[in-house]
C-alpha positions as YAML, in Angstrom:
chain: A
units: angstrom
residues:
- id: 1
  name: UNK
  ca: [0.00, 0.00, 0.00]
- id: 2
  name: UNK
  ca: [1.30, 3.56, -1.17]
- id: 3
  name: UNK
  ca: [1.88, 5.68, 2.27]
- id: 4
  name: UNK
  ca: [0.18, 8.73, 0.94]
- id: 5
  name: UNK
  ca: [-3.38, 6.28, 0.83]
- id: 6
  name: UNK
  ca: [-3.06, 5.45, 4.77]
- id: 7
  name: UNK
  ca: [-5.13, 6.81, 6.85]
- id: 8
  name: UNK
  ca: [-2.95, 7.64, 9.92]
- id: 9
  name: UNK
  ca: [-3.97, 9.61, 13.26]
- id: 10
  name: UNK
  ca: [-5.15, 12.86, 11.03]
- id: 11
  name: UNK
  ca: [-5.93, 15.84, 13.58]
- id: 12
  name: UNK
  ca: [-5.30, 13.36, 16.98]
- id: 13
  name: UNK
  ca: [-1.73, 14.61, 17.33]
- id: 14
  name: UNK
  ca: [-0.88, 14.89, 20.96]
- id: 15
  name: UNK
  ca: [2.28, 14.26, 23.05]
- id: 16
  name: UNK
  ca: [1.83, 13.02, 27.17]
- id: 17
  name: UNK
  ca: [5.14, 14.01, 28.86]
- id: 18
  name: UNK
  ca: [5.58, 13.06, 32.55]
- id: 19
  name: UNK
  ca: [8.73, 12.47, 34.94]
- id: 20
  name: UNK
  ca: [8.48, 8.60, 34.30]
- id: 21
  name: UNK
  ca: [6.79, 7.99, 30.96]
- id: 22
  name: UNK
  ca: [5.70, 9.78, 27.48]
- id: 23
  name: UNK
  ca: [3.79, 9.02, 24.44]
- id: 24
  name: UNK
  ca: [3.71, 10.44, 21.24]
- id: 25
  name: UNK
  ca: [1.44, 10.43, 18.22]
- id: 26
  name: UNK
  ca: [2.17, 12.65, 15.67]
- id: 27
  name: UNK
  ca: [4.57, 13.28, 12.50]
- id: 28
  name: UNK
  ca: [7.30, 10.69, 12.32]
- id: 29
  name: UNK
  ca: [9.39, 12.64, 9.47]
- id: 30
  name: UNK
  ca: [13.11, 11.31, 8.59]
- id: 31
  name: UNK
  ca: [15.08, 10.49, 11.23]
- id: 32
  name: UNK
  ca: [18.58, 9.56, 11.21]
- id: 33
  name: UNK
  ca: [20.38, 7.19, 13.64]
- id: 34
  name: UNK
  ca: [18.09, 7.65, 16.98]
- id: 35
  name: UNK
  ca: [19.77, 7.21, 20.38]
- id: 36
  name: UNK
  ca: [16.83, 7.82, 23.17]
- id: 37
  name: UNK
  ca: [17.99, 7.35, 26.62]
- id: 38
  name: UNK
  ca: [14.20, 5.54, 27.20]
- id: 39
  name: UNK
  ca: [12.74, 2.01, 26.38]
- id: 40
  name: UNK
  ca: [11.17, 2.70, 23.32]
- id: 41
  name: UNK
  ca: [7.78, 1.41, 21.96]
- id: 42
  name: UNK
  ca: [6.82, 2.33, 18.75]
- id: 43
  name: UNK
  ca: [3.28, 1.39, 17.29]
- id: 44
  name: UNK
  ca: [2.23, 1.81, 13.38]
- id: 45
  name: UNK
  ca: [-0.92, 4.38, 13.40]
- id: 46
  name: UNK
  ca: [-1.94, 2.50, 10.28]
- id: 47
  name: UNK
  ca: [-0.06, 0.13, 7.63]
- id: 48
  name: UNK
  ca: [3.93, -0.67, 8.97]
- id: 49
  name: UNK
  ca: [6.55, 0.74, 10.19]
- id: 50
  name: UNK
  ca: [10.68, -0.93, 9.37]
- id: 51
  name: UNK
  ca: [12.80, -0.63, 12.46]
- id: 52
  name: UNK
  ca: [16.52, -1.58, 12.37]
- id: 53
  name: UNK
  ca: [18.56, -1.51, 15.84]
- id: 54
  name: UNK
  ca: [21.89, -2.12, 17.29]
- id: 55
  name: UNK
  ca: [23.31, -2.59, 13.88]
- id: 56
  name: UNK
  ca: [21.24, -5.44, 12.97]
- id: 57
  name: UNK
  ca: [18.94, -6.28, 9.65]
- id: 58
  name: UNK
  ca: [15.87, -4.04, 8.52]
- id: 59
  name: UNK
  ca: [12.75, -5.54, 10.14]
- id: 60
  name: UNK
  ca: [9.14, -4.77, 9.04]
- id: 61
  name: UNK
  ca: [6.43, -4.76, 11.23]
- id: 62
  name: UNK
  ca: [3.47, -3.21, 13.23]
- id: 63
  name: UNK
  ca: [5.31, -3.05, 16.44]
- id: 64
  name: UNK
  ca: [8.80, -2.44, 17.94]
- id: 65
  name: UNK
  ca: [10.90, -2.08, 21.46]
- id: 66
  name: UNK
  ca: [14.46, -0.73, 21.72]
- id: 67
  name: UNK
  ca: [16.15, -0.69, 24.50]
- id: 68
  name: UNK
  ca: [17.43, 2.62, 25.91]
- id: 69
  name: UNK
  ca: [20.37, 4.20, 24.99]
- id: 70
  name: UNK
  ca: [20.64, 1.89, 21.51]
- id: 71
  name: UNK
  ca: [20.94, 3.31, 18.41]
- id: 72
  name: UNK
  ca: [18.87, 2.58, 15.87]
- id: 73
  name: UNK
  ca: [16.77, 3.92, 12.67]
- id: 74
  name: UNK
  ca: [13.03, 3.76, 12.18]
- id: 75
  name: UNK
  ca: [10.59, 4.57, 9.26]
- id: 76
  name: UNK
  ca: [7.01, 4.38, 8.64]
- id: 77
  name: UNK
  ca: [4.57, 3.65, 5.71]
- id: 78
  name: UNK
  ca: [1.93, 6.45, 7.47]
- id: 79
  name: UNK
  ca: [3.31, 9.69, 7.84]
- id: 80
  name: UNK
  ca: [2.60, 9.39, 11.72]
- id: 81
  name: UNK
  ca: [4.10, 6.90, 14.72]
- id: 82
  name: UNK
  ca: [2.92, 5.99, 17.59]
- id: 83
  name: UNK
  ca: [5.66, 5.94, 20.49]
- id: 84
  name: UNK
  ca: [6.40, 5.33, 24.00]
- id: 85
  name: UNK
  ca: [8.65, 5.64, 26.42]
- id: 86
  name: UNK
  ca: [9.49, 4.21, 29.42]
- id: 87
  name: UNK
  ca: [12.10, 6.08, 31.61]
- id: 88
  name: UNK
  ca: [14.63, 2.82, 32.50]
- id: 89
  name: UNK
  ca: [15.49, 3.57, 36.16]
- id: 90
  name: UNK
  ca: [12.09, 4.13, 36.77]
- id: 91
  name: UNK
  ca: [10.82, 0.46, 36.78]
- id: 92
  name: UNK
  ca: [11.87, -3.39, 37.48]
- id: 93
  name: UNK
  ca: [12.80, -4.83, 34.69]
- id: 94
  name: UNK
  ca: [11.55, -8.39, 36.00]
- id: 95
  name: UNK
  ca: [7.76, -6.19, 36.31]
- id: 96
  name: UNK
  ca: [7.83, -4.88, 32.38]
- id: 97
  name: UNK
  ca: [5.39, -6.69, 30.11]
- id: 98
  name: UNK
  ca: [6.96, -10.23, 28.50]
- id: 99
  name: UNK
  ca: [7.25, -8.26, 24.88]
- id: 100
  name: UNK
  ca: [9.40, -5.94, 26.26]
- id: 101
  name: UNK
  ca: [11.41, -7.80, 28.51]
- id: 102
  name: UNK
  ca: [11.96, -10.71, 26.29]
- id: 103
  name: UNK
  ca: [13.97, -7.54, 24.28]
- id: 104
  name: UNK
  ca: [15.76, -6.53, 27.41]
- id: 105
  name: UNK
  ca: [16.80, -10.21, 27.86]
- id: 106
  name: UNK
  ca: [18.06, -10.44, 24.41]
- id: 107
  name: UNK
  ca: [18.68, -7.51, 22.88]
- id: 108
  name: UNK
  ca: [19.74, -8.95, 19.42]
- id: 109
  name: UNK
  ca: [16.15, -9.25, 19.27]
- id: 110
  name: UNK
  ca: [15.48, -5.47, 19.19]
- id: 111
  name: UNK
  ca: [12.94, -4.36, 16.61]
- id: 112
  name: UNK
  ca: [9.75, -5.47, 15.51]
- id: 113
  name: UNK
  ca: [8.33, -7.70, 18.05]
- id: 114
  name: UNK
  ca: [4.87, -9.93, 17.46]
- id: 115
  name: UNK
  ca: [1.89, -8.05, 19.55]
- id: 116
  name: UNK
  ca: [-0.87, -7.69, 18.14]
- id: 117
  name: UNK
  ca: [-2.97, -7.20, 21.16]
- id: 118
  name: UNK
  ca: [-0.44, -3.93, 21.86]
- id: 119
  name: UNK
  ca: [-0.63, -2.69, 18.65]
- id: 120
  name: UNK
  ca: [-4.52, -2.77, 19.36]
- id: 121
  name: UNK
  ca: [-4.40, -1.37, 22.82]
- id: 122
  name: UNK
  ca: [-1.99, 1.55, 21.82]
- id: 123
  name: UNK
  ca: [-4.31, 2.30, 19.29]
- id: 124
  name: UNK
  ca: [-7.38, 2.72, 21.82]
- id: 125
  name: UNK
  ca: [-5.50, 4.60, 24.56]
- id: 126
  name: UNK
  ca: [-4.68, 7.16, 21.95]
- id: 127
  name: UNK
  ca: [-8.16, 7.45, 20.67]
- id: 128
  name: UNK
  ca: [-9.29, 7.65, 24.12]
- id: 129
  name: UNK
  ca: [-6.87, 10.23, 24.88]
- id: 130
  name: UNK
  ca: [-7.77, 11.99, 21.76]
- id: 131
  name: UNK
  ca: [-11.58, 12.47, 22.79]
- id: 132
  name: UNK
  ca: [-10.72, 13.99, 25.86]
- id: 133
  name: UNK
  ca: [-9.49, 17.34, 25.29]
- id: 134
  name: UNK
  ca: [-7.38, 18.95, 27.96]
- id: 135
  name: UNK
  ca: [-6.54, 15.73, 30.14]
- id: 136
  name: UNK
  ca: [-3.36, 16.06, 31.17]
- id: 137
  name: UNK
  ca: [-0.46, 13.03, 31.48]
- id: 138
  name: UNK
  ca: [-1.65, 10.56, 34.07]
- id: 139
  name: UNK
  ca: [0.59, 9.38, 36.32]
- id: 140
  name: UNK
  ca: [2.68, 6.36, 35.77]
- id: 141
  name: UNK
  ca: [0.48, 3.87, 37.46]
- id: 142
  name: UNK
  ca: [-2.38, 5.18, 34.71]
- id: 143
  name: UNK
  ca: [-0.56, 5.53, 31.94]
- id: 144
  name: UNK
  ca: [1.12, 2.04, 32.24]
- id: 145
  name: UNK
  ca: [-2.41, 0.53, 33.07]
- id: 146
  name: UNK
  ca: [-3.91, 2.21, 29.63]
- id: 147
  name: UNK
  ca: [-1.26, 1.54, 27.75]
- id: 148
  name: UNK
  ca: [0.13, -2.48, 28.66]
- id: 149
  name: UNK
  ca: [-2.92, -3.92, 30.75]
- id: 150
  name: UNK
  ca: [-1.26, -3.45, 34.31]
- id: 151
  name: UNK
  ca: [1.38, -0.69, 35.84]
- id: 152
  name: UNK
  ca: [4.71, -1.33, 36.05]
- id: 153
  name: UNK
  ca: [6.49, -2.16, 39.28]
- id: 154
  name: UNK
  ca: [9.17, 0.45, 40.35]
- id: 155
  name: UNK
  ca: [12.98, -0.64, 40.62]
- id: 156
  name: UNK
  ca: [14.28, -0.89, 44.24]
- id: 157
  name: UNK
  ca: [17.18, 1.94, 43.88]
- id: 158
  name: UNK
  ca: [19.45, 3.13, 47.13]
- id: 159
  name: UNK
  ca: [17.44, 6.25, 48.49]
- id: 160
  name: UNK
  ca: [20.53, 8.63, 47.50]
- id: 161
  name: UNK
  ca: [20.28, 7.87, 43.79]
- id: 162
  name: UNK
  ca: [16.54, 7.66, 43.59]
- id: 163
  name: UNK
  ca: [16.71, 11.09, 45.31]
- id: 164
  name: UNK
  ca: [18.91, 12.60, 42.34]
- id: 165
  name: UNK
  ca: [16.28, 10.71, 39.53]
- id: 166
  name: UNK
  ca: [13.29, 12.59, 41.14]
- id: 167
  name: UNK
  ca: [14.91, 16.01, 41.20]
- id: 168
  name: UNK
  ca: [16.04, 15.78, 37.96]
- id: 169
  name: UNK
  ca: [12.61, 16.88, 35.82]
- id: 170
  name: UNK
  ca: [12.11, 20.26, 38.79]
- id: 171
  name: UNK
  ca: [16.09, 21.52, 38.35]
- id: 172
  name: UNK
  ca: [16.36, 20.91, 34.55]
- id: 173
  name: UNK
  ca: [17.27, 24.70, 34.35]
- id: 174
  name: UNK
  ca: [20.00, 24.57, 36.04]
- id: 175
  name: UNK
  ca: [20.68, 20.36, 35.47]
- id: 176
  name: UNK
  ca: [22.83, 19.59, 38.73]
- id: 177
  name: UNK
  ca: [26.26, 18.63, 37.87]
- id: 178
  name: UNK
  ca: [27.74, 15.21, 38.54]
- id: 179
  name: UNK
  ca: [29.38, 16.98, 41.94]
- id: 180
  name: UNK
  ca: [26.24, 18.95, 43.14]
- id: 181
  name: UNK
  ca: [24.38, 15.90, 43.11]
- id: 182
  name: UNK
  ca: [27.29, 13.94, 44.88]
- id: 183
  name: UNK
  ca: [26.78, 16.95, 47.73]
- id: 184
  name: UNK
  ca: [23.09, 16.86, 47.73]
- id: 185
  name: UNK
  ca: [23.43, 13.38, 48.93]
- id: 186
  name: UNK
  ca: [27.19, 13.51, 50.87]
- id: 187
  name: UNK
  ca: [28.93, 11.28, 48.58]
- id: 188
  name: UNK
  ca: [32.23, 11.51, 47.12]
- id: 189
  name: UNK
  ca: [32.11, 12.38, 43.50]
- id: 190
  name: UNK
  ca: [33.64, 8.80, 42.54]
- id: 191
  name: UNK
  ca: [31.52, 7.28, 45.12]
- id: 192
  name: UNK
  ca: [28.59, 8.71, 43.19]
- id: 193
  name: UNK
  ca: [29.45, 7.90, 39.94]
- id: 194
  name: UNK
  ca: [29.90, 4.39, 41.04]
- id: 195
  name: UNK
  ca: [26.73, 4.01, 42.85]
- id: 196
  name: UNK
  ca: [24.61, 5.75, 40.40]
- id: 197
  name: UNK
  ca: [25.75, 3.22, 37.56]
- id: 198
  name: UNK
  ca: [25.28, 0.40, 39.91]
- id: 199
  name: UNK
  ca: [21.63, 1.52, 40.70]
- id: 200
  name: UNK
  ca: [20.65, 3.03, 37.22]
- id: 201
  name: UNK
  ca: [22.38, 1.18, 34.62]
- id: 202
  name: UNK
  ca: [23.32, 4.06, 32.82]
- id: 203
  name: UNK
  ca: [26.47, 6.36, 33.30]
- id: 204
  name: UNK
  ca: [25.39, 9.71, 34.88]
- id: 205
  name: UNK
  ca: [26.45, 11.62, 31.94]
- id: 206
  name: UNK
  ca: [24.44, 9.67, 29.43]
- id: 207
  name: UNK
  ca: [21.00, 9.78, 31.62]
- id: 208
  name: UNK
  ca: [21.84, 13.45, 32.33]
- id: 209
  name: UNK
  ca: [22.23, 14.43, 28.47]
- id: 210
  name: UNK
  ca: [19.01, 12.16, 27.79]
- id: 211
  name: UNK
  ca: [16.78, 13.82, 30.64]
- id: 212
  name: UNK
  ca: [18.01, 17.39, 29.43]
- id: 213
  name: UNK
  ca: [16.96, 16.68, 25.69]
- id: 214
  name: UNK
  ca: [13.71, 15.20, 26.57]
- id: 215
  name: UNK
  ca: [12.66, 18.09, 28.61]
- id: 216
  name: UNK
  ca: [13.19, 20.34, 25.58]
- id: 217
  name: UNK
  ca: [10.15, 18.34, 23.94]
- id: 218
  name: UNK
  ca: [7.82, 20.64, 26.54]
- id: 219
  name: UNK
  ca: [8.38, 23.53, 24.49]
- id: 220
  name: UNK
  ca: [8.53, 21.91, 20.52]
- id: 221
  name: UNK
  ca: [5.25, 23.63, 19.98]
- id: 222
  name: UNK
  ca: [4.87, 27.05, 20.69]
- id: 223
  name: UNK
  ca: [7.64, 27.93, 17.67]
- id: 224
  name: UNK
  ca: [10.37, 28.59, 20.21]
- id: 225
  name: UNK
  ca: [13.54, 31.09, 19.96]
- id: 226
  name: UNK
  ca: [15.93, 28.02, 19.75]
- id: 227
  name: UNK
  ca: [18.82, 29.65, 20.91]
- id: 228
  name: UNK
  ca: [17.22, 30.77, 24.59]
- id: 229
  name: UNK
  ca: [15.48, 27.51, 24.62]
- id: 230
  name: UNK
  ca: [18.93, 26.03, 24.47]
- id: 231
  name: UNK
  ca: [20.32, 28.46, 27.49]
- id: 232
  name: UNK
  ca: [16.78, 27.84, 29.12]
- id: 233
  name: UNK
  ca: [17.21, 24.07, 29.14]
- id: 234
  name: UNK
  ca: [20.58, 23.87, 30.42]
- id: 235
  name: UNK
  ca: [22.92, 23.95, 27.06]
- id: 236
  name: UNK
  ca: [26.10, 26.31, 26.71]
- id: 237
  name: UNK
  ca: [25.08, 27.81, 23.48]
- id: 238
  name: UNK
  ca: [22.52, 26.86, 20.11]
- id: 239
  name: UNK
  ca: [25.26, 24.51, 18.97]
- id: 240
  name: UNK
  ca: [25.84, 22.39, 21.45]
- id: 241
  name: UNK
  ca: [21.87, 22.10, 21.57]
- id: 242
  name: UNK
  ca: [21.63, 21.64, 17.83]
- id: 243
  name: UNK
  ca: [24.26, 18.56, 18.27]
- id: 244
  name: UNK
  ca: [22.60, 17.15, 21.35]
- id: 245
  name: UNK
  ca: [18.99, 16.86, 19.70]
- id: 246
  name: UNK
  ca: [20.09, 15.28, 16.83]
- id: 247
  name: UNK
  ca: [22.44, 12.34, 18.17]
- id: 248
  name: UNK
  ca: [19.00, 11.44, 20.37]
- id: 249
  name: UNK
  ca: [16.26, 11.96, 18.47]
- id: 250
  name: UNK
  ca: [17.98, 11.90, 14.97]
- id: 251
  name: UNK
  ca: [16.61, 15.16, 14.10]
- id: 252
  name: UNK
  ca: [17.78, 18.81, 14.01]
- id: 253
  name: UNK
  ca: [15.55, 21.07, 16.29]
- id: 254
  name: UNK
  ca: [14.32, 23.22, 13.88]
- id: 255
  name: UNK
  ca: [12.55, 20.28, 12.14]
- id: 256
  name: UNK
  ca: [11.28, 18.40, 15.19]
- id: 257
  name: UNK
  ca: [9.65, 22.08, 15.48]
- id: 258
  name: UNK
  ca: [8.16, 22.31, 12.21]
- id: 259
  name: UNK
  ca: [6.28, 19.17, 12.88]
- id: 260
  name: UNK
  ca: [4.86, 20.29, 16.31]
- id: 261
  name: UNK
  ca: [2.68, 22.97, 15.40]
- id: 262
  name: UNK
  ca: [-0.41, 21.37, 16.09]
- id: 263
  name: UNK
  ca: [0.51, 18.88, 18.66]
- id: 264
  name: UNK
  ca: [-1.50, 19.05, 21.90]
- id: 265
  name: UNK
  ca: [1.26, 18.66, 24.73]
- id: 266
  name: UNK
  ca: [-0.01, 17.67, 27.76]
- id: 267
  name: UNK
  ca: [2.52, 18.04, 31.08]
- id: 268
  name: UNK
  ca: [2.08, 16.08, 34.64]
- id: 269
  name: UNK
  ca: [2.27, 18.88, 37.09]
- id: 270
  name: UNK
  ca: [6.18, 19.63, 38.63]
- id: 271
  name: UNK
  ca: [7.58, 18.32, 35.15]
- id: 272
  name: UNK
  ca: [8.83, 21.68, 34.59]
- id: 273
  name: UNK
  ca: [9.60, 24.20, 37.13]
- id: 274
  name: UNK
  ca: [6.75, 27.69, 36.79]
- id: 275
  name: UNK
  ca: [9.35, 29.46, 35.01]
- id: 276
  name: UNK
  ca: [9.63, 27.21, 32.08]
- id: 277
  name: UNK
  ca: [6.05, 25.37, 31.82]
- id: 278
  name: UNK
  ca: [4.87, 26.62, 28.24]
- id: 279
  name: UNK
  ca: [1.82, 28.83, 28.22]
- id: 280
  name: UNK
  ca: [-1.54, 27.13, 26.74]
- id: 281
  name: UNK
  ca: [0.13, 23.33, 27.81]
- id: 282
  name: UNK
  ca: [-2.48, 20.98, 29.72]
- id: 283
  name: UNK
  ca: [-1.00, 20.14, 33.22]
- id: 284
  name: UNK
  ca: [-2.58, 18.21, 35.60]
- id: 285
  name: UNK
  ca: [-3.59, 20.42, 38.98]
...
């Protein structure tokens, strides 16, 4: 089937961003090599989308999971995806849904995966979320229960580090440093380091440049000045930004903005401190 006869999600463009999870439905456009720093689910909207990760073969399908921090390319026959994801710190990996873990397990699996019955209940959350205008993200307990069946169980973490993960979405404009944090909880800076890794699975620098782009998302839609978005966010200057954006979501900025005008972003309250919560974006009071 030609991808300009699909019929993909139309006017039902929307994006949920909270601390812990986020979905989007909208305009895939032409990504290069993606590197998100969140287990990834993506969903056709209609026909199929061809997913090819961690360097392995093209695979063609109606669903996918990558696992965070992989790189790895993805194009669809509708102009529009449907994708989620799932901060990694934030859960138990033994608690995630078998399609996802069986990736986890085995990531030369990564790619299209055989779920139909996701693909279907995707596909009614987002409708469901589409015909109620103004609901803001649910928490992660709701959001995992609309989207896989059941919510997720949280990952056991040492208090310190889980300390650091929750602060992280409230001080994104001014993104603690790898020694604040190490203060904040009286470690040594090594100590830290260590321990976070241990806890996380993820070296503080990589989760830190991950959480830092995906907070920029907030903002995609109300045609921003990219270069004070960039100081606003926590970025020395427009080019490191620039850079940044594209090695995660394989897109420049400017582009990932041209496809947001009409996306309805919709924020979990404290995901942004006052200063930098867009005006006109849903939040949940």
């Amino acid at each position: 089937m030609r991808a300009e006869r699909l019929t993909g999600i139309g006017d039902a463009r929307l994006m949920l961003i909270g601390p812990e999870r986020l979905f989007y439905a909208g305009l895939l456009g032409r990504p290069g090599v993606r590197n998100l720093g969140g287990i990834a689910i993506y969903v056709a909207s209609a026909g199929q989308i061809v997913v090819r990760a961690g360097g392995g073969p093209d695979r063609v399908g109606s669903c996918a999971v990558v696992p965070a921090y992989m790189p790895h390319v993805i194009s669809a026959e509708a102009r529009d995806i449907l994708a989620l994801k799932i901060e990694p710190e934030t859960v138990d990996p033994c608690g995630l849904p078998g399609f996802i873990r069986q990736v986890l397990t085995v990531p030369d699996t990564a790619g299209i995966v055989d779920a139909p019955d996701v693909v279907a209940r995707v596909r009614a959350a987002h409708s469901a979320l589409a015909a109620r205008a103004g609901s803001a993200c649910p928490p992660a307990h709701a959001f995992d229960r609309s989207f896989f069946g059941a919510a997720i169980p949280s990952r056991p973490m040492d208090w310190r580090i889980r300390a650091v993960v929750r602060a992280a979405p409230s001080d994104v404009s001014a993104f603690p440093s790898a020694e604040a944090c190490a203060v904040s909880v009286d470690l040594s800076v090594s100590r830290f380091l260590h321990l976070f890794r241990d806890q996380t699975g993820v070296s503080f620098r990589n989760w830190r440049a991950w959480k830092r782009a995906r907070i920029s998302l907030a903002h995609v839609n109300r045609n921003p000045n990219l270069a004070h978005l960039a100081l606003d966010v926590g970025y020395p200057d427009q080019t490191h930004f620039s850079r940044s954006i594209r090695n995660i979501f394989g897109l420049r900025p400017r582009d990932i903005v041209a496809g947001s005008r009409r996306l309805d972003i919709r924020l979990t309250d404290g995901i942004l401190p006052p200063g930098l919560a867009p005006a006109g974006a849903s939040a949940l009071r």
